[in-house]
C-alpha positions, 0 to 999 in steps of 0.5 A: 753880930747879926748880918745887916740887909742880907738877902739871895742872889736868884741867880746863886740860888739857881747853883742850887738847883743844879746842885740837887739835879746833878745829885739825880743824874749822877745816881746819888739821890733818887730824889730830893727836896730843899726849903729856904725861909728867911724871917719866916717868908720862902726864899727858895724851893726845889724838888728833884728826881724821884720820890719812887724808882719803881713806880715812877713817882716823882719827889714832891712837896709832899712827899712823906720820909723818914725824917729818922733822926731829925726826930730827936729835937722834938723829943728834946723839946717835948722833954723841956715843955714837961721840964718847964712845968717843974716837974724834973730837973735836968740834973736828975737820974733816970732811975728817978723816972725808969727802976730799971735803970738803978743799979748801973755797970759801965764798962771797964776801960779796954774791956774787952767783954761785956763781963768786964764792968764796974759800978755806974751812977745812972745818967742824968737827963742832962747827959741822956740829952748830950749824948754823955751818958754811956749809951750807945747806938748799935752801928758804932764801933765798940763791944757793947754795940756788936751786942746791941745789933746781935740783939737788933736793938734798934728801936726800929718801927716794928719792935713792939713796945717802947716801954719793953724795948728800953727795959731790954736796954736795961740789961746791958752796961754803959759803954763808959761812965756817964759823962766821960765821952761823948758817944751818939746813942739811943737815949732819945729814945729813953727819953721818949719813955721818961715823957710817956712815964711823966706825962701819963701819955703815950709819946705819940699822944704828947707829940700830938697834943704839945708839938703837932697840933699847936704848929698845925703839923698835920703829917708828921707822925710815927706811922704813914698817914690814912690816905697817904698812898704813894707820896710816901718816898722809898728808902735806898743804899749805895751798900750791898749789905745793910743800909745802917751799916755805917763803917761798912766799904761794902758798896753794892754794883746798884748806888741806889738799891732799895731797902723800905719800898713805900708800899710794903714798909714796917711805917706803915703799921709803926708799933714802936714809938721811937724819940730818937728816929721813929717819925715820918714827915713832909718838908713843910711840916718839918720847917713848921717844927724849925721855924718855931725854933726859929722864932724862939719857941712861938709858931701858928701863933701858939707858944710850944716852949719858952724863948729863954728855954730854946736859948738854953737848948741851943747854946753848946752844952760840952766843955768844949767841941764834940771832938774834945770829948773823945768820941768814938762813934758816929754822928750827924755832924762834924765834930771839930769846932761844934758844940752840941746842945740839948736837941742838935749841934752848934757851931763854935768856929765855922774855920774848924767846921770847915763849911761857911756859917755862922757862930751858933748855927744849929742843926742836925740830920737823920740816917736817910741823908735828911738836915736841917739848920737854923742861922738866928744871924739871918733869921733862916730856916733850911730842910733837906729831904731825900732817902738815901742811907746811911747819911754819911755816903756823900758830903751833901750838908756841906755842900749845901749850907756852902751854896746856899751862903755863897747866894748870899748878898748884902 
């Protein structure tokens, strides 16, 4: 049931504040941002620290970043605009749209090498969307990601081609059946390649036509903007090894050492076009993309997508919660108590969740601790950006989705 009159506590939201320069001064975040709307209008804004430790720069509204991650709702919606026009059902295989991946092998239960497989159906669409379909993400744990990353098969800003970077995937089995677990992958990044295919346009010419310039989202892209300069933020790591390495405890002396200095960046000169973590953006072009989700598919007074299809997108497309479906990998969320949809997670029992919210908040982050959710309840948009990877260093979304309820007032 929609909360009635809710409204912010200036001086609750003022913990906020503190909250994200304790994070500075503790040498957690070099910097960091935060936008709170309600029904479309500001609620609160906060930058803090440094956008660039090694020139002094401060973290601004904006201040371009890796949004990583937080890519992948685009490309969900970008996939439903093209779905709306009848020209695929969500059910359909990915062969339909990619030969390549006809005649599929998944890997046998307890394999133990990549030999070890079986006949696969090719995933679905569906299941390319739900992170279902055998795929996998080179920093999750398993067989099949120790030789994704031997083959540094990332889809990272300068591995050339999509087109040749999802045929390589190709070669490679399903980590299970299509459909069996949910694993976190790189089938957004498939997906992008199927809207190239279906569109006749490369992905950053439909993101452009169809998402970008619709919402007047004139930073957001696979590479940095001409002109940019310097507003485009560093990337840091509390690792002493690779900054992706998620299951690594191998902290270095330096919590923010740098990895991707803004001025000598492989964004800078993108060459691959990644759905799945590939676009930079400013804190305000991204709200712009959550408002219109939002407000259920319409912004800047355009239609991008239909309201019922947002619906559909943001309803839980699992049997149950993630956890239920026997996952093994990493992901931007928790899993106990949340659903997920076809662009992010959703809340099914915030007490399983273990952070305050609302049933059906949807949300979800990128690899450099970036998030954003969306409460139809209160009719919020929230976007967090900072650079800090891997995103699973500190507790900050929940910490702050707590705050930002907590200044909650009816």
């Amino acid at each position: 049931m929609p909360y009635q009159n809710v409204s912010f506590d200036p001086s609750r939201l003022d913990h906020i504040r503190a909250w994200m320069d304790r994070y500075v001064e503790q040498r957690k975040y070099a910097g960091s941002s935060f936008l709170l709307r309600q029904s479309g209008s500001e609620a609160f804004y906060h930058a803090s620290g440094l956008r660039n430790r090694e020139v002094n720069l401060p973290f601004q509204r904006d201040t371009l970043v890796r949004i990583y991650s937080m890519t992948k709702p685009i490309t969900s919606v970008a996939l439903m605009i093209l779905a709306e026009r009848g020209l695929f059902h969500l059910d359909a295989p990915l062969s339909d749209f990619l030969p390549e991946f006809k005649e599929m092998r998944a890997l046998v239960a307890g394999a133990e090498t990549l030999e070890q497989t079986e006949d696969a159906p090719s995933p679905s669409l569906h299941q390319m969307m739900t992170h279902t379909s055998g795929f996998s993400y080179p920093f999750n744990p398993g067989i099949l990601p120790q030789a994704m990353d031997e083959q540094d098969l990332m889809f990272k800003p300068d591995q050339g081609l999509l087109e040749d970077r999802v045929r390589d995937l190709a070669r490679f089995p399903l980590a299970f059946q299509p459909g069996a677990r949910w694993e976190y992958s790189v089938g957004t990044d498939v997906l992008g390649r199927v809207i190239e295919v279906v569109s006749g346009q490369t992905l950053d010419q439909f993101f452009q036509q169809h998402v970008f310039e619709p919402l007047d989202m004139r930073e957001t892209g696979f590479s940095v903007p001409p002109g940019a300069g310097d507003r485009f933020a560093s990337l840091y790591t509390p690792l002493a090894g690779d900054a992706m390495a998620l299951n690594s405890a191998d902290q270095g002396g330096d919590s923010l050492r740098l990895v991707d200095s803004y001025d000598g960046s492989p964004f800078n000169s993108t060459t691959t076009l990644s759905g799945g973590g590939g676009l930079i953006s400013t804190l305000d072009d991204y709200a712009k993309f959550a408002d219109m989700l939002r407000n259920r598919g319409a912004g800047n007074g355009h239609r991008v997508i239909g309201p019922k299809t947002v619906e559909f997108m943001m309803r839980n497309h699992l049997p149950g919660d993630i956890a239920s479906m026997g996952p093994k990998s990493f992901a931007e969320q928790p899993m106990e108590g949340m659903g997920f949809g076809l662009a992010g997670s959703v809340v099914l029992n915030p007490g399983r969740v273990r952070v305050p919210g609302s049933i059906g908040d949807f949300s979800w982050g990128g690899m450099a601790s970036t998030y954003f959710w969306i409460d139809w309840q209160i009719d919020l948009t929230a976007v967090f950006f900072t650079q800090l990877s891997p995103s699973s260093s500190y507790p900050s979304r929940a910490e702050l989705k707590a705050l930002v309820h907590a200044a909650m007032i009816e």
